[in-house]
C-alpha positions in Angstrom: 66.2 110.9 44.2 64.5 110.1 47.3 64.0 114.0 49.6 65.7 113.4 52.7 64.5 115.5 55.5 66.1 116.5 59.1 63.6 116.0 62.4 65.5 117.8 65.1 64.1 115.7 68.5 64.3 115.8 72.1 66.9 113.3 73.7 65.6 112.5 77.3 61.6 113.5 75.7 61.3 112.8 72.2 58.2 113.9 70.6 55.3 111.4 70.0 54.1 112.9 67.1 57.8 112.9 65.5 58.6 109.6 66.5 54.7 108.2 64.9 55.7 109.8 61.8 59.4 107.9 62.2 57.7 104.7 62.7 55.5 105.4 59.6 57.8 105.8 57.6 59.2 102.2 59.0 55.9 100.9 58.4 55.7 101.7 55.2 59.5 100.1 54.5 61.3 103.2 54.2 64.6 104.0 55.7 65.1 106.7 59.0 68.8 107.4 60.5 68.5 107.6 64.1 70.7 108.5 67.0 71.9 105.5 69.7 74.3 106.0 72.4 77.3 104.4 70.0 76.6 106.7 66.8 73.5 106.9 64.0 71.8 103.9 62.7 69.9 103.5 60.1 67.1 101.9 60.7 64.5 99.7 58.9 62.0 97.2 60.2 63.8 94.1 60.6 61.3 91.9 60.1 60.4 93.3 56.3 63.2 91.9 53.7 62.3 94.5 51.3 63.1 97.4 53.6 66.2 95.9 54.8 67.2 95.7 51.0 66.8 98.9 50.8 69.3 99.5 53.7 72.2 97.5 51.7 71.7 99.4 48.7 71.8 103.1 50.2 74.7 102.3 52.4 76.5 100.1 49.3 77.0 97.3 51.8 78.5 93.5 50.6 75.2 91.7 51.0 76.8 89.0 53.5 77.7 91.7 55.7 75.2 91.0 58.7 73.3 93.8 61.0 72.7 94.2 64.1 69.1 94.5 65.1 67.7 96.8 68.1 65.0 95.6 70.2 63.0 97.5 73.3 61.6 94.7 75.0 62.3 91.2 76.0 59.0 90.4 73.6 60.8 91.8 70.4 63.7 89.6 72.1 62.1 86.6 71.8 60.8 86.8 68.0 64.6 87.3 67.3 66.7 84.9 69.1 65.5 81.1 69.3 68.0 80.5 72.5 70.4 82.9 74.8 72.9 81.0 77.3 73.8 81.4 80.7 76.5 83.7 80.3 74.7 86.1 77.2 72.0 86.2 79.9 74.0 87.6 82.0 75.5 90.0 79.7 72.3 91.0 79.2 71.2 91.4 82.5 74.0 93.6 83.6 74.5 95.7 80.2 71.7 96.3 78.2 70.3 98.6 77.6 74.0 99.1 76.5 76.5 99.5 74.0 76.5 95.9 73.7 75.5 93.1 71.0 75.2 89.3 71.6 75.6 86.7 68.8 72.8 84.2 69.3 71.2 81.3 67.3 68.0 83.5 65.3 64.4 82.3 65.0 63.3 81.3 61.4 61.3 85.3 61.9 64.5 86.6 60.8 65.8 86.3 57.3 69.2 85.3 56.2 68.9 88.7 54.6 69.7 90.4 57.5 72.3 87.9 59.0 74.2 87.5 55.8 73.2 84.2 55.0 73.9 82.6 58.3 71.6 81.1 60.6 73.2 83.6 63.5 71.7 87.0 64.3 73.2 90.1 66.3 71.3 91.7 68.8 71.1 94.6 70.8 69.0 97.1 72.6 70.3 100.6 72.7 70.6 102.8 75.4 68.9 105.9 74.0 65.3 107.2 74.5 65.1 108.3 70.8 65.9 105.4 69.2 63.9 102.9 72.1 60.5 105.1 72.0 61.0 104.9 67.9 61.3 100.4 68.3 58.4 100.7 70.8 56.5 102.5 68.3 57.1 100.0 65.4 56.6 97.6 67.7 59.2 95.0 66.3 63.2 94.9 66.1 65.1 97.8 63.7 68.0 96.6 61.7 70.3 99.3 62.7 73.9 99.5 60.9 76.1 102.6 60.9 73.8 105.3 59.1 76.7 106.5 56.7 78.1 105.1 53.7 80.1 102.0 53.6 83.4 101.9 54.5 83.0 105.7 55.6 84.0 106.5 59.8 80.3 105.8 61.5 78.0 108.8 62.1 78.0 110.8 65.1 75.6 113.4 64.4 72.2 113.5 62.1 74.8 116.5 60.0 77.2 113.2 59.5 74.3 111.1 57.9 73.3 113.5 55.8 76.4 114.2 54.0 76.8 110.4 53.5 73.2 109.4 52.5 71.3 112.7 51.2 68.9 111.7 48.7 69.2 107.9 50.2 66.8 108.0 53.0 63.6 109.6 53.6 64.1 110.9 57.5 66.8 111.5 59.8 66.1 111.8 63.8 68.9 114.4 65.2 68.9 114.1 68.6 72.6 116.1 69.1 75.8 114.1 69.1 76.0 110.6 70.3 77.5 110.2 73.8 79.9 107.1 73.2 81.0 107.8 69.8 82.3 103.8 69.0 80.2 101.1 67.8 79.2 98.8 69.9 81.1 95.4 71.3 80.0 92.4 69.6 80.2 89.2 72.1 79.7 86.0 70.4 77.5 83.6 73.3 77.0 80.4 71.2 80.4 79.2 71.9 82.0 78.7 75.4 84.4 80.9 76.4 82.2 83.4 74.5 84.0 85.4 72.2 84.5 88.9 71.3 84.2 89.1 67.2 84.3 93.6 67.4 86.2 95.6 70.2 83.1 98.5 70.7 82.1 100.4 73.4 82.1 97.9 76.2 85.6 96.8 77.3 86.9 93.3 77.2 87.8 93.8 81.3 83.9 94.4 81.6 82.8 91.6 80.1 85.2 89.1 82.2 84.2 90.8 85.4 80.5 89.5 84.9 81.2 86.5 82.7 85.1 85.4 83.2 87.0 84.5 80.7 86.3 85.5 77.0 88.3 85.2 73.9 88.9 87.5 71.2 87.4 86.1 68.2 90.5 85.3 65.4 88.7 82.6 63.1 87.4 84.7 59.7 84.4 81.6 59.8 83.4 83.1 63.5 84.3 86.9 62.7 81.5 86.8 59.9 78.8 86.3 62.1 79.4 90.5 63.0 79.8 93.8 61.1 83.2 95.6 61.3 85.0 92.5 60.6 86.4 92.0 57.3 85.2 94.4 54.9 86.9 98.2 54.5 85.5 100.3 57.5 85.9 103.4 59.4 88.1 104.6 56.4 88.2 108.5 55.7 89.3 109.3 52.0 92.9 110.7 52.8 95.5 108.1 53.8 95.8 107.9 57.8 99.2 107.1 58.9 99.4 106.1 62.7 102.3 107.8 65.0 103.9 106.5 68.0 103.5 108.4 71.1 105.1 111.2 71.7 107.0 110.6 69.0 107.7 114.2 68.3 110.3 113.9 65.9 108.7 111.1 63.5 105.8 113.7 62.7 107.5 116.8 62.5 109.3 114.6 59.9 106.7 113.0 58.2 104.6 116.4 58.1 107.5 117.8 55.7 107.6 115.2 53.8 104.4 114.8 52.8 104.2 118.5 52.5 106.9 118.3 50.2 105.4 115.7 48.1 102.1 117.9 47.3 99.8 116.8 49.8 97.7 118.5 52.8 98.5 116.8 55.9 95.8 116.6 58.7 97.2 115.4 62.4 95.2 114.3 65.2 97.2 114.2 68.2 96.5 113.7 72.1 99.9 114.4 74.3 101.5 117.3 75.4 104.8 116.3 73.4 102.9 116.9 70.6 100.0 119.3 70.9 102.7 122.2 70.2 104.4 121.0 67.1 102.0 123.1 65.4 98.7 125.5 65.6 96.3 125.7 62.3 92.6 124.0 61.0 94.7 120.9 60.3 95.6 120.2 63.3 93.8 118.8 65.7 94.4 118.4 69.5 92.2 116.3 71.6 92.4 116.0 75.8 94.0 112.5 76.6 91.1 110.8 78.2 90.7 108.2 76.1 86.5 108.4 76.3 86.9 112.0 74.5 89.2 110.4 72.0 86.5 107.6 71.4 84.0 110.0 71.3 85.7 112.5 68.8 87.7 110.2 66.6 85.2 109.6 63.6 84.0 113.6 63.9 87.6 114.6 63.4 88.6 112.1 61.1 85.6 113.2 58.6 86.7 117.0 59.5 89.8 116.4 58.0 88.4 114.8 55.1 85.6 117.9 54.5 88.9 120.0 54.6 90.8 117.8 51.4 93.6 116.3 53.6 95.4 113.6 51.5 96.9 112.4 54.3 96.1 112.4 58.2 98.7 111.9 60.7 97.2 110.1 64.2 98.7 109.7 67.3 98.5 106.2 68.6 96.7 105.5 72.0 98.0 102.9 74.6 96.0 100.1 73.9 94.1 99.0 77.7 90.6 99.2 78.1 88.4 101.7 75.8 92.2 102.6 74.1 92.1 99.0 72.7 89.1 99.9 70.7 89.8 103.3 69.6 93.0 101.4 68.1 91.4 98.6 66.1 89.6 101.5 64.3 93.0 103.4 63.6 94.1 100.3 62.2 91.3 99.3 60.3 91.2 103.0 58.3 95.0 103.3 58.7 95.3 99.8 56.2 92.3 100.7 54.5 92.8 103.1 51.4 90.7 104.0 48.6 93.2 102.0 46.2 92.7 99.0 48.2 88.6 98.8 48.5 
């Protein structure tokens, strides 16, 4: 059992000394969860196969699931994609450091260990001062999947990580809760229209307003080429039902009759219709703004789940802009059941 330990670190001016003893531990092909502006990654050095091993196995992830790997500098870029296009440079240009990953062509630096056996590689750099000063330091890219336990919601703060990978990992950055609180958006650029494989943080309206049109990615041989995609994800243990909005009546409804059956029912709601059906730990009530919702989705939903709900009732969002993301999660951990993994 590996002793993991908790660095508390400034956001905006991150300790040198913490981050060298980070980057060490990087060196050295161990394993440290750190905070970007989507949620925690954990992070090894991309460009050791050993240490990104290691990553699979303390996460239990399917081996031809790819990750994304974080970069600081257009240097780092270079020893990880062989070729960007005219439209991913532009992406680029007008969102990183962002919430957004490109698809591109890798060089042969980058193992099919990382990509999942394809000759393809994600790419992003994060916006986050932690988690670029802790590259820098390294000096080369960070493979840097969701720091939690496969199929589990993503990690939103260093307390998150540890209950998923304690005795995993050797070091976790906390740098307070992450600020976006959705993976990022995954844009494939090797095709034309480029494609979006993962609804994330950056909307599909942003993208065409610097690119034009895109596509949402449907082919399962084009969705491989990025995480969040086919395999059981952003699942908490209890059942998640999704709700209407507003729909008042089907939840007061379905709350007794899951009641009835024996089961503690969690509810995650957002409108006024139905912030009063009821008042208790249960039952949570978020503001409407769908960036809060984003932001607090995967804290609540593990909440609920540290509290033994069996089954947690969710308000549906209207699905336009960031509310089209926040809904391919529901959907993703609302099919997704521990019976089914």
């Amino acid at each position: 059992m590996i002793e993991t330990r908790i660095q508390v670190v400034d956001r905006e001016q991150p300790d040198p000394a913490v981050i060298a003893e980070a980057a060490d531990v990087l060196k050295r092909g161990g394993l440290v969860a750190f905070p970007t502006e989507t949620v925690y990654g954990l992070g090894a050095d991309a460009l050791n196969v050993d240490a990104v091993r290691k990553v699979f196995q303390a996460k239990g992830r399917p081996s031809d699931n790819p990750m994304i790997v974080h970069f600081s500098s257009h240097a780092q870029l270079a020893e990880l994609a062989d070729e960007i296009s005219k439209k991913g440079m532009m992406l680029a240009e007008t969102f990183w450091p962002g919430p957004l990953t490109l698809v591109v062509d890798r060089t042969i630096l980058v193992s099919e260990v990382v990509t999942g056996g394809l000759e393809t590689v994600a790419v992003r750099m994060p916006d986050h001062p932690v988690a670029l000063a802790l590259i820098e330091a390294l000096g080369s890219g960070i493979v840097g999947p969701s720091a939690n336990l496969s199929t589990r919601p993503s990690p939103t703060t260093a307390i998150h990580v540890l209950e998923d990978l304690k005795g995993r990992i050797e070091l976790i950055l906390d740098a307070g809760p992450s600020d976006i609180g959705i993976e990022s958006t995954v844009v494939d650029v090797t095709v034309d229209p480029p494609q979006i494989l993962r609804l994330g943080g950056l909307t599909a309206e942003m993208i065409e307003s610097v690119i034009g049109e895109v596509q949402i990615g449907r082919d399962d041989d084009r969705l491989k080429r990025s995480p969040g995609t086919r395999y059981r994800h952003y699942a908490p243990r209890a059942r998640v039902v999704l709700i209407d909005q507003c729909d008042r009546e089907r939840l007061e409804v379905l709350i007794q009759q899951y009641r009835q059956e024996g089961n503690q029912v969690g509810c995650i709601v957002h409108s006024g219709d139905l912030a009063t059906v009821e008042s208790s730990q249960f039952f949570h009530v978020l503001p409407s703004d769908t960036e809060f919702l984003a932001r607090y989705l995967y804290r609540s939903l593990r909440e609920l789940d540290q509290m033994k709900a069996d089954v947690i009732l969710v308000e549906k969002v209207r699905e336009e802009g960031l509310g089209a993301t926040v809904m391919d999660r529901l959907r993703k951990a609302a099919r997704s059941t521990p019976d089914d993994a």
